[in-house]
PyMOL Python script that loads the backbone (N, CA, C, O; Angstrom):
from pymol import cmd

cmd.read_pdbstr("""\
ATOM      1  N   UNK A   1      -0.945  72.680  -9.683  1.00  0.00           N
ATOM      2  CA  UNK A   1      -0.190  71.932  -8.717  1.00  0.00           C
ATOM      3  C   UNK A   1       0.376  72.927  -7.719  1.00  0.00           C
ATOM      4  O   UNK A   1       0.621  74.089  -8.043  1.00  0.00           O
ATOM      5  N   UNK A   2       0.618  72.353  -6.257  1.00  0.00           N
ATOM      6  CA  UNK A   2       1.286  73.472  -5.636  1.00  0.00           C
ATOM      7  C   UNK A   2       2.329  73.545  -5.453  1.00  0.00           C
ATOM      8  O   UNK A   2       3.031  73.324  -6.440  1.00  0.00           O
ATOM      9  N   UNK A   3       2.990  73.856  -4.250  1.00  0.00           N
ATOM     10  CA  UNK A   3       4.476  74.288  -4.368  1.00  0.00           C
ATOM     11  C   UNK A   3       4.459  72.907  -3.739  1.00  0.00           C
ATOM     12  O   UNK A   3       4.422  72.260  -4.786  1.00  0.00           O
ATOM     13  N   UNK A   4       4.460  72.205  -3.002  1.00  0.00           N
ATOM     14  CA  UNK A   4       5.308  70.520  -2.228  1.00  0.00           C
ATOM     15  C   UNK A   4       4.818  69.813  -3.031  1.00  0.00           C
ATOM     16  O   UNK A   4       5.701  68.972  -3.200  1.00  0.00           O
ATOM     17  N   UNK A   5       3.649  69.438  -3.945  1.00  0.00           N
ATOM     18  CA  UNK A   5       3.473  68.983  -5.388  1.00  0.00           C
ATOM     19  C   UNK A   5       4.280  68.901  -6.251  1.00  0.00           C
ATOM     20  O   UNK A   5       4.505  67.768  -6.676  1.00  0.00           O
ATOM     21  N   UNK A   6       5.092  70.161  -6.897  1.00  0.00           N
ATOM     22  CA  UNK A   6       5.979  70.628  -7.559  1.00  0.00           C
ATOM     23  C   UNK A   6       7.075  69.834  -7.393  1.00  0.00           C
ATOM     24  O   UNK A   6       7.586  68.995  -8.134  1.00  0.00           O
ATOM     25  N   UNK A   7       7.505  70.442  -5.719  1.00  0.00           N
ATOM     26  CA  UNK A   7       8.752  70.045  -5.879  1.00  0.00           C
ATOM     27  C   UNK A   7       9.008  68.629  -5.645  1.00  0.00           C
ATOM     28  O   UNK A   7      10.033  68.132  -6.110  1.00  0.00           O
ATOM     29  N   UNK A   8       8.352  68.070  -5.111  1.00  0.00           N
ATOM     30  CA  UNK A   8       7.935  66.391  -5.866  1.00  0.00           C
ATOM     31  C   UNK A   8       8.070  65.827  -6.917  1.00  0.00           C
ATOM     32  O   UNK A   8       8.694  64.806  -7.206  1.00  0.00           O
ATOM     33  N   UNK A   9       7.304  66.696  -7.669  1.00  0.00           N
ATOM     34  CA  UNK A   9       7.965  66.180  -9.188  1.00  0.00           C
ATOM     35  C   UNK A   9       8.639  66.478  -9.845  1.00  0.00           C
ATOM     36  O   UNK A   9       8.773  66.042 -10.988  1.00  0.00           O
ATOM     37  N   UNK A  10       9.334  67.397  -9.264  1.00  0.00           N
ATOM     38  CA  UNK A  10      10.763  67.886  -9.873  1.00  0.00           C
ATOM     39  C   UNK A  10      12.237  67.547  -8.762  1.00  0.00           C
ATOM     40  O   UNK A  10      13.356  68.017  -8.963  1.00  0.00           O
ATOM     41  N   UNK A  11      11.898  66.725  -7.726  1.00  0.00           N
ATOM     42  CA  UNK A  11      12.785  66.209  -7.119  1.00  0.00           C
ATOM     43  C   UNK A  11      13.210  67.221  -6.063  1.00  0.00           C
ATOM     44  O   UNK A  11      13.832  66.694  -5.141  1.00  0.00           O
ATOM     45  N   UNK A  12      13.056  68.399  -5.968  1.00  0.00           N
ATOM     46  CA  UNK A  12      13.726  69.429  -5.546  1.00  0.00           C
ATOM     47  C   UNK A  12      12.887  69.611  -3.903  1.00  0.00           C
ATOM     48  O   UNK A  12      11.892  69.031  -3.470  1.00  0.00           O
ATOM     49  N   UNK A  13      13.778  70.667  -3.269  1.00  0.00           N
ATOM     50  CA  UNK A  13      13.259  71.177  -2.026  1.00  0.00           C
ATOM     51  C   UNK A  13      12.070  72.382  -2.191  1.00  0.00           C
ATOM     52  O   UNK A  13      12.024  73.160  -3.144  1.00  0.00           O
ATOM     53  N   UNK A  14      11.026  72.361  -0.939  1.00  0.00           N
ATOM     54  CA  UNK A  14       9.896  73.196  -1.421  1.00  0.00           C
ATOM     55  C   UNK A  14      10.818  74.702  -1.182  1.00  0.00           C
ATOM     56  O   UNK A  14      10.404  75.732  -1.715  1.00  0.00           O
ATOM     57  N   UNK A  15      12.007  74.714  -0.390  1.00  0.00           N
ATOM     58  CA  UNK A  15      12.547  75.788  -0.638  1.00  0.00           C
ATOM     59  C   UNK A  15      12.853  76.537  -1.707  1.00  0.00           C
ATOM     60  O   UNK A  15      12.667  77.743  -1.868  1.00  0.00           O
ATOM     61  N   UNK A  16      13.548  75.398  -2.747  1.00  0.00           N
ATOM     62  CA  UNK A  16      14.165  75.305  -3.865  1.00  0.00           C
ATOM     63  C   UNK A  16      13.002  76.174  -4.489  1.00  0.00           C
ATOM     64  O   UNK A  16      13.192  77.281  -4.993  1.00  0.00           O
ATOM     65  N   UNK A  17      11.824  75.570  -4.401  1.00  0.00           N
ATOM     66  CA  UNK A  17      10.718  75.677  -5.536  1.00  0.00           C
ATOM     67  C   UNK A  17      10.031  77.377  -5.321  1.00  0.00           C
ATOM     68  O   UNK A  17       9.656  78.058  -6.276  1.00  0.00           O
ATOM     69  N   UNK A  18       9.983  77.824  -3.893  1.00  0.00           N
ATOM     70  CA  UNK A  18       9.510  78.987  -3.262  1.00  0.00           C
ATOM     71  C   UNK A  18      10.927  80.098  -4.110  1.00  0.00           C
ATOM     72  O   UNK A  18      10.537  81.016  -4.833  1.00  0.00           O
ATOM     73  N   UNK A  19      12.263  79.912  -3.946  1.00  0.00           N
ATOM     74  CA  UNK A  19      13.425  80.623  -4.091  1.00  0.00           C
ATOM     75  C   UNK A  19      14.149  80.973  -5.571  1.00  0.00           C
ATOM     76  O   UNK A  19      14.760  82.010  -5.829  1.00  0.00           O
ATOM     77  N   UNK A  20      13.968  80.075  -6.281  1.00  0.00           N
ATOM     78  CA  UNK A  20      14.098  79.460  -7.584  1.00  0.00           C
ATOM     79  C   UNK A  20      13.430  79.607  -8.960  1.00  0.00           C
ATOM     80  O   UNK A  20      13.780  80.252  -9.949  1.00  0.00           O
ATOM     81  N   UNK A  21      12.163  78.670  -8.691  1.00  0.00           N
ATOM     82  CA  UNK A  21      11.413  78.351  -9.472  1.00  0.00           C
ATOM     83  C   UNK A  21      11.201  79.622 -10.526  1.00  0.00           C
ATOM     84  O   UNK A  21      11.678  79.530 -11.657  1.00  0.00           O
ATOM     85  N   UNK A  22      10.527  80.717 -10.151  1.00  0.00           N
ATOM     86  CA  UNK A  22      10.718  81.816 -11.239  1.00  0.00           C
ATOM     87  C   UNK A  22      11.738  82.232 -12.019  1.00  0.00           C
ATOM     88  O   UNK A  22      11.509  82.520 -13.193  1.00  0.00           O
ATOM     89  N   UNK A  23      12.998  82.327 -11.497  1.00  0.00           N
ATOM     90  CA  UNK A  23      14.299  82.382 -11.819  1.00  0.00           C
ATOM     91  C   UNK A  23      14.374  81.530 -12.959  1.00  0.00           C
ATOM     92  O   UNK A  23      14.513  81.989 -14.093  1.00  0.00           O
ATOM     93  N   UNK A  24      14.297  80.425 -12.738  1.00  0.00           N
ATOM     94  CA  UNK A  24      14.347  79.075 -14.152  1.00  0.00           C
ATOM     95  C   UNK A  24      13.385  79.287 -15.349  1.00  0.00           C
ATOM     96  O   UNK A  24      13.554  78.862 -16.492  1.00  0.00           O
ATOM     97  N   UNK A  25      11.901  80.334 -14.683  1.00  0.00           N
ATOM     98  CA  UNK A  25      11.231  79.915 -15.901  1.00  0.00           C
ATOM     99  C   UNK A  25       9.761  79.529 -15.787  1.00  0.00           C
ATOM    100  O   UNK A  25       8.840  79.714 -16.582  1.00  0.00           O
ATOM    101  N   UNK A  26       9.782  78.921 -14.541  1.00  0.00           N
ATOM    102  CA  UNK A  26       8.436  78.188 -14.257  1.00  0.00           C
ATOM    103  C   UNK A  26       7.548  79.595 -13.543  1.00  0.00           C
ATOM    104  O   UNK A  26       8.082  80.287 -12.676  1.00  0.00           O
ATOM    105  N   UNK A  27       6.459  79.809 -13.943  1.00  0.00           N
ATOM    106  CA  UNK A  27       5.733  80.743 -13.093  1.00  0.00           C
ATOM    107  C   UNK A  27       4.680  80.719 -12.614  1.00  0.00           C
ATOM    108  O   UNK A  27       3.755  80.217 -13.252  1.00  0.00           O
ATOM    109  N   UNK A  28       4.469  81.260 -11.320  1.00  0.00           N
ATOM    110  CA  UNK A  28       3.946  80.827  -9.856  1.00  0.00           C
ATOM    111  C   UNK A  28       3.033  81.926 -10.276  1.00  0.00           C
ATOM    112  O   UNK A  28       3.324  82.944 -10.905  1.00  0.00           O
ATOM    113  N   UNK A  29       1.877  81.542  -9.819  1.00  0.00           N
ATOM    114  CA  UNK A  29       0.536  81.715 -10.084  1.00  0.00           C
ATOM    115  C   UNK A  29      -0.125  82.034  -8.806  1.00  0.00           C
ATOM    116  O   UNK A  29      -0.784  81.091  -8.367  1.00  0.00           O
ATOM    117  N   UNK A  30      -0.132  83.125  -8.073  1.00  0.00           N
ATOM    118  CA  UNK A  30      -0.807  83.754  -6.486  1.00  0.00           C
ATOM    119  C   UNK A  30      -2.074  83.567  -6.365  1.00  0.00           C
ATOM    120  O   UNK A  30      -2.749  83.705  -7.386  1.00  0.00           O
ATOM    121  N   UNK A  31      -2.450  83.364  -5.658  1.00  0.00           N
ATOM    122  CA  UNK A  31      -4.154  83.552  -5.162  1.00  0.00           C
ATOM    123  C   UNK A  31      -3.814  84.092  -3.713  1.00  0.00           C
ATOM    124  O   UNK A  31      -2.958  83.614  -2.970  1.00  0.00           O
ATOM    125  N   UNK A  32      -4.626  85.162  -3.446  1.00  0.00           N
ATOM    126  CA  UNK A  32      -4.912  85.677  -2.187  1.00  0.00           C
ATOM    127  C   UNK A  32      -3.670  86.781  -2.206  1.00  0.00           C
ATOM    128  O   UNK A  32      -3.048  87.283  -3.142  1.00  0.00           O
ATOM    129  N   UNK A  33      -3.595  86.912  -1.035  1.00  0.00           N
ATOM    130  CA  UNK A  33      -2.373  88.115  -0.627  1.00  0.00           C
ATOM    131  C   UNK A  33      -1.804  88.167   1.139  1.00  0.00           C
ATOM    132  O   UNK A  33      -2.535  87.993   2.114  1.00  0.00           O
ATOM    133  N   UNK A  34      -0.753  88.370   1.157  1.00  0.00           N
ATOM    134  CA  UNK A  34      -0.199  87.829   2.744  1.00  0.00           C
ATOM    135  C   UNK A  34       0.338  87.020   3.181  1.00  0.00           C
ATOM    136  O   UNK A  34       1.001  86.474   2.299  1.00  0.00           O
ATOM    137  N   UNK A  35       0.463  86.580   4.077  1.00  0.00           N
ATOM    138  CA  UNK A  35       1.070  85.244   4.199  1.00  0.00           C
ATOM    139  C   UNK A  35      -0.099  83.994   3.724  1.00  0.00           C
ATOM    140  O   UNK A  35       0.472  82.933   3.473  1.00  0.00           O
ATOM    141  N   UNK A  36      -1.210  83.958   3.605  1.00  0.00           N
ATOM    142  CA  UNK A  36      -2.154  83.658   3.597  1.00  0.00           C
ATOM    143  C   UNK A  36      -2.279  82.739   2.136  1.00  0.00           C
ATOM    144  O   UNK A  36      -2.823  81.654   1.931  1.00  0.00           O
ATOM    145  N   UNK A  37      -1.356  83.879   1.009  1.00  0.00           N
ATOM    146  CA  UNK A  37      -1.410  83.453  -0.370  1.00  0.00           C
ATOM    147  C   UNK A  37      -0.865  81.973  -0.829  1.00  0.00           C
ATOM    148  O   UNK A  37       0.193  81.360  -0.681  1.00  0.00           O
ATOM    149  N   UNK A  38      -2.038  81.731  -1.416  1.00  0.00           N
ATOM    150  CA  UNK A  38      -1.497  80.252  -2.181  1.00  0.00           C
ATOM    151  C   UNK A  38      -0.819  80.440  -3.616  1.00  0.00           C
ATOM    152  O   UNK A  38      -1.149  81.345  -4.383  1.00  0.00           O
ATOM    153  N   UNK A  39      -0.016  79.666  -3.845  1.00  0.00           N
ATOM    154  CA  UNK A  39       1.139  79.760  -4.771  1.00  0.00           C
ATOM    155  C   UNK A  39       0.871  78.329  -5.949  1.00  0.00           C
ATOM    156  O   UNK A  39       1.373  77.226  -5.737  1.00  0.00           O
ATOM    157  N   UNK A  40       0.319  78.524  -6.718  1.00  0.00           N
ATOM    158  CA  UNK A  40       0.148  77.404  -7.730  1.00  0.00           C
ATOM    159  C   UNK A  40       0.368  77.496  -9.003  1.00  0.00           C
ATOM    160  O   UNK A  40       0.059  78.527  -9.600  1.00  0.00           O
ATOM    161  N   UNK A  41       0.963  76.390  -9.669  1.00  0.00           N
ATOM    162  CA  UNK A  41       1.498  76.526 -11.347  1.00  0.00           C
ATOM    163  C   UNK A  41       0.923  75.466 -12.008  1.00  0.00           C
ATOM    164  O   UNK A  41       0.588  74.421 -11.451  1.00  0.00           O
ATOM    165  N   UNK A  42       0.782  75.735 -13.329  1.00  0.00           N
ATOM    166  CA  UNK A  42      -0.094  75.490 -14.223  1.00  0.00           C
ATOM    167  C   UNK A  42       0.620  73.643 -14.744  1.00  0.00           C
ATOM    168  O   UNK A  42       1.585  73.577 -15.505  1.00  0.00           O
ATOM    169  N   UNK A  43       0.025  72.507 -14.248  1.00  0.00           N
ATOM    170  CA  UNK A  43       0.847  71.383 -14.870  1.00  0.00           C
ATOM    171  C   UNK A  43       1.560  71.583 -16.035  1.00  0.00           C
ATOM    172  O   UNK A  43       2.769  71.439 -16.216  1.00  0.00           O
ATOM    173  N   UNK A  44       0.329  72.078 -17.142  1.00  0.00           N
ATOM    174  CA  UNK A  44       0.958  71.905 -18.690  1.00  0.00           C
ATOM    175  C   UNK A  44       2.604  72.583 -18.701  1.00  0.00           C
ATOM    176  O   UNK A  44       3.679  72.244 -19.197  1.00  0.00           O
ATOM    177  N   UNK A  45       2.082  73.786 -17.809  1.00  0.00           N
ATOM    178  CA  UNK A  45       3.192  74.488 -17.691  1.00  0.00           C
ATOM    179  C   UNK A  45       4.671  73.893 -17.107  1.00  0.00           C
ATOM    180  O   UNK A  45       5.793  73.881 -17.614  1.00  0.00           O
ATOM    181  N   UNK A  46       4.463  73.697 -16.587  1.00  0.00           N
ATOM    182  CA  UNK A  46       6.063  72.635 -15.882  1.00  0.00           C
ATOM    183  C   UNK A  46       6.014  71.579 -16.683  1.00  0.00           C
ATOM    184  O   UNK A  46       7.175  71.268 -16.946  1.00  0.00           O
ATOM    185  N   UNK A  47       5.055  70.680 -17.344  1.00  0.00           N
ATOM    186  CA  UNK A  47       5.584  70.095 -18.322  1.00  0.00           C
ATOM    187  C   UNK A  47       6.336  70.451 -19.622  1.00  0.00           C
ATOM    188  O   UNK A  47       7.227  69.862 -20.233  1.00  0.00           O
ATOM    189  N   UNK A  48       5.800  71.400 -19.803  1.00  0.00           N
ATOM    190  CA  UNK A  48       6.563  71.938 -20.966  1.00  0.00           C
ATOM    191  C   UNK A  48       7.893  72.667 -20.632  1.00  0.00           C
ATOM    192  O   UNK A  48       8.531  73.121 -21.582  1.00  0.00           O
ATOM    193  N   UNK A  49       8.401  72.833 -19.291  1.00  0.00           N
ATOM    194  CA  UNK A  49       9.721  73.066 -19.355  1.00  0.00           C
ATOM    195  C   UNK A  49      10.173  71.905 -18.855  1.00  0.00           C
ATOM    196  O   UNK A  49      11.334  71.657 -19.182  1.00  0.00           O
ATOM    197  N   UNK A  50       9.708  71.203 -18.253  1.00  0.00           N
ATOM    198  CA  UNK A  50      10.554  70.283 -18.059  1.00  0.00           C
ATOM    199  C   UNK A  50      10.904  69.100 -19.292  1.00  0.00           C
ATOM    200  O   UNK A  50      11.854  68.344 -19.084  1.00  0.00           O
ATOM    201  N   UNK A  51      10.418  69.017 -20.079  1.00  0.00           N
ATOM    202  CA  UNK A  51      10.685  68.972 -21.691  1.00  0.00           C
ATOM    203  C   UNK A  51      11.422  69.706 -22.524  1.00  0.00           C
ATOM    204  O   UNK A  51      11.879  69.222 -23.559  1.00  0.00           O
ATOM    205  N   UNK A  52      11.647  71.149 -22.109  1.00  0.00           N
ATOM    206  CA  UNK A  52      12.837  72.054 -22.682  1.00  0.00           C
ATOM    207  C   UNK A  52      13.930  71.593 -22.005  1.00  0.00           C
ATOM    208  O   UNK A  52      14.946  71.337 -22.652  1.00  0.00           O
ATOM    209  N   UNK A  53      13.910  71.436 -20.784  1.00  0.00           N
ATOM    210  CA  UNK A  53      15.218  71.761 -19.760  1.00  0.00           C
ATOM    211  C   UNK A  53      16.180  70.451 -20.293  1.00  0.00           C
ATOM    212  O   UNK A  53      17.409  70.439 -20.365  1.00  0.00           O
ATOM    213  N   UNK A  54      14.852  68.912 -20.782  1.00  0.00           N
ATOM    214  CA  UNK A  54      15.108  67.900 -21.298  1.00  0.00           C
ATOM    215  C   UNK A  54      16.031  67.478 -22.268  1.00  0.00           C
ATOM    216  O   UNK A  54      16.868  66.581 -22.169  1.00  0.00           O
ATOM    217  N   UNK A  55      15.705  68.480 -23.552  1.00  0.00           N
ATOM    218  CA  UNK A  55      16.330  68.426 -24.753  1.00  0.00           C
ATOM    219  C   UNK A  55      17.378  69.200 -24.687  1.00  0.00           C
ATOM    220  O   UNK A  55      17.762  70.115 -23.958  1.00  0.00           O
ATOM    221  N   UNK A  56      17.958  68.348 -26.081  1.00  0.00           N
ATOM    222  CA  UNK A  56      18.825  68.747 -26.121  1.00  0.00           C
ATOM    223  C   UNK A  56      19.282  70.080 -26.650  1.00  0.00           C
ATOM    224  O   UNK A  56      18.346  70.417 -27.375  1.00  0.00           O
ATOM    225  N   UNK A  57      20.201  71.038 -26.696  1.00  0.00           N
ATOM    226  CA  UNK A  57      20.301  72.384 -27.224  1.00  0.00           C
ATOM    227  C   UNK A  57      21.674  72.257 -28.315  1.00  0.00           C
ATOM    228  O   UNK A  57      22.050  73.242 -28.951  1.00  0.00           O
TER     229      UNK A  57
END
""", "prot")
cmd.dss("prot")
cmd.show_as("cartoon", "prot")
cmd.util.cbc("prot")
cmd.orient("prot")
């Protein structure tokens, strides 16, 4: 999924998701290099935190 994908389904700003997202946990997956680079994360992957972030601790 990409980054305005993401933050779609996580409600959030694609800022949020560019600024953030590693910080929390979720990790962004590069292709290319430059400004050029595409930035994509693994579904299973954000599902499964967003199922941690879910439960309870």
């Amino acid at each position: 999924m990409d980054v305005k994908q993401l933050a779609e389904y996580l409600n959030v700003s694609v800022q949020w998701v560019y600024r953030e997202a590693s910080k929390v946990g979720l990790k962004p997956y590069k292709f290319g290099s430059g400004r050029n680079a595409k930035i994509q994360f693994k579904i299973a992957d954000v599902q499964a935190w967003v199922r941690q972030q879910s439960s309870p601790s």
